[in-house]
C-alpha positions, -999 to 999 in steps of 0.1 A, spaced: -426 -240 141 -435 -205 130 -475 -210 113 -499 -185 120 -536 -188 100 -559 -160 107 -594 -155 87 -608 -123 83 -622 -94 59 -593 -68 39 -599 -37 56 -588 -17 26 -575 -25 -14 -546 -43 -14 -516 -23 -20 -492 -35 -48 -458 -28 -60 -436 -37 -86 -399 -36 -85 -373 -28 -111 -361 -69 -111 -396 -78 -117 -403 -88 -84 -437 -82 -73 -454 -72 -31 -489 -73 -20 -494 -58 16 -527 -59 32 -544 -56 64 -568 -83 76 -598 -78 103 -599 -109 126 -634 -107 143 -630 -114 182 -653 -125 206 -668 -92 208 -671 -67 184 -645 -45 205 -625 -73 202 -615 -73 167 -576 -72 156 -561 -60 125 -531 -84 111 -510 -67 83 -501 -91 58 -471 -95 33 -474 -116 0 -444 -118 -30 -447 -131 -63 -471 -149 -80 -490 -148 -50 -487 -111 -50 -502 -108 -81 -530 -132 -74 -540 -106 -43 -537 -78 -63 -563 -92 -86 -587 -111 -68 -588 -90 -36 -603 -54 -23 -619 -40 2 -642 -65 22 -629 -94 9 -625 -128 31 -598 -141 32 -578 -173 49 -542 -165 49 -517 -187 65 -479 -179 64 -447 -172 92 -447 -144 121 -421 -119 106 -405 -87 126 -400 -54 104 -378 -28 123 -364 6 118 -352 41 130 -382 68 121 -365 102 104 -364 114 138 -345 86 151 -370 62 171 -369 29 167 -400 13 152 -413 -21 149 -442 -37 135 -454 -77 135 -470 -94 97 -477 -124 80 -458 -133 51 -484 -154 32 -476 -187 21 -507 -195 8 -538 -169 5 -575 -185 -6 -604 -163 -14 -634 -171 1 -657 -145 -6 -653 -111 -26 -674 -84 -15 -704 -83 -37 -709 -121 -35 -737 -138 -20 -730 -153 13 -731 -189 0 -704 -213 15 -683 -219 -17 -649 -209 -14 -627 -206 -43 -589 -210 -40 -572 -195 -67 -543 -207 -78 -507 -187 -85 -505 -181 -126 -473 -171 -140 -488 -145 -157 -470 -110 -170 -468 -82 -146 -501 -60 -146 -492 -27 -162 -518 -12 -130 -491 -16 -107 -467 13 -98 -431 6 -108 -402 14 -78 -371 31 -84 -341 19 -70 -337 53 -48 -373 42 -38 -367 6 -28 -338 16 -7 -359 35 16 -383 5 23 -377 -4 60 -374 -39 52 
């Protein structure tokens, strides 16, 4: 089975897109604290969808998180012809613990998926565009 679940603070805004069909991406990079400070890794993270939007709304910066999802494998051939690879999550299910100007309380709050319209804040992609994603 393919489950990974990972807790940890956005180390920067999440980074949305919208595509021509509607369909909506939400990458993000999550800090999982290690042992020692030294010991921290950084997990990128991929959500679609109403779960997209949900991220792009409710998370930023400094933001913990508990994301669970599948292992997934991007590749591709740089401009200059190496081959490139990278490891994410692709979120099944994201909850919200704790936005950054919250208290440190233990509440957590999982938001659930709306069906929502598209927020106008979020850059459309051309087709030329979406053909270049190496995905």
């Amino acid at each position: 089975m393919n489950q990974s679940v990972i807790s940890g603070r956005l180390t920067k805004d999440p980074e949305c897109k919208e595509f021509n069909e509607g369909k909506i991406v939400c990458d993000f990079t999550v800090a999982v604290n290690g042992y020692k400070k030294e010991d921290t890794i950084y997990i990128k993270v991929k959500a679609w969808g109403n779960r997209a939007k949900s991220c792009g709304k409710f998370c930023k910066k400094g933001s913990l998180v508990n994301v669970s999802g599948a292992l997934r494998e991007n590749s591709w051939k740089t401009k200059e012809g190496n081959q490139r690879k990278e490891l994410y999550i692709l979120a099944s299910d994201v909850e919200f613990v704790q936005r950054p100007q919250e208290s440190t309380d233990n509440n957590s709050t999982k938001i659930e998926e709306s069906n929502e319209k598209p927020n106008k804040d979020i850059p459309q992609v051309t087709e030329e565009e979406l053909e270049q994603v190496p995905f």
